[in-house]
N, C-alpha and C positions, 0 to 999 in steps of 0.2 A: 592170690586166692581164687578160687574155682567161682563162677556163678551160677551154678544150677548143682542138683541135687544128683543127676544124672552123669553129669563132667566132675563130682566128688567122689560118685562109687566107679568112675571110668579110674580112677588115679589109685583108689583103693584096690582093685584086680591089677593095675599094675604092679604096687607094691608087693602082695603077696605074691603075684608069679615071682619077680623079682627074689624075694625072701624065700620061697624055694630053693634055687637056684645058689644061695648065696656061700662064699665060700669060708665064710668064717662065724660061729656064735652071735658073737657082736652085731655082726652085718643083719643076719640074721630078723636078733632082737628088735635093731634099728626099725627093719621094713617094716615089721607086724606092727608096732609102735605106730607107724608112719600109716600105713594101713589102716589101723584103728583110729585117728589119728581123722583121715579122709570122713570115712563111714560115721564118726559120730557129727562133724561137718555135714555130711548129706542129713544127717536127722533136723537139725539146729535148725539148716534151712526148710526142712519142710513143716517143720512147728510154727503153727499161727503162731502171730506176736501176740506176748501178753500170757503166753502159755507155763504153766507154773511146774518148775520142776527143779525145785528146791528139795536138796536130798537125796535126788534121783541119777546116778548114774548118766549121763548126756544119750548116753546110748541107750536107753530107758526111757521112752518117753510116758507120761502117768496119764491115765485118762480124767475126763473133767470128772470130780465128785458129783454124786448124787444125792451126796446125804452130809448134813447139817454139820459143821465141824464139833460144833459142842449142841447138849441136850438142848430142847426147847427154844435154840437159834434159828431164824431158819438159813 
């Protein structure tokens, strides 16, 4: 596994040139996968811990709420 957010999206550009390149569907499919795969890896890391992203897409990160989740909570 990668350690920096930088050497995630470096493996991520690999994969798509690669996936270009490739000579079958499948192959293809595989890199963009693998691709995406990197890139939501580079988010993960660069999300504070503790950072709530239930529901959301990995590759979506949610910004903190500003506003109360139910009436008169704060």
């Amino acid at each position: 596994m990668a350690g920096s957010p930088e050497e995630c999206r470096e493996y991520a550009r690999r994969c798509t040139e690669l996936a270009r390149t490739a000579q079958t569907e499948a192959l293809k499919h595989m890199l963009s996968e693998l691709s995406r795969h990197w890139l939501d890896q580079a988010i993960a890391l660069e999300r504070p811990k503790g950072f709530p992203d239930e529901g959301l897409p990995s590759s979506s990160p949610r910004p903190p709420s500003m506003w109360p989740t139910r009436p008169g909570k704060p």
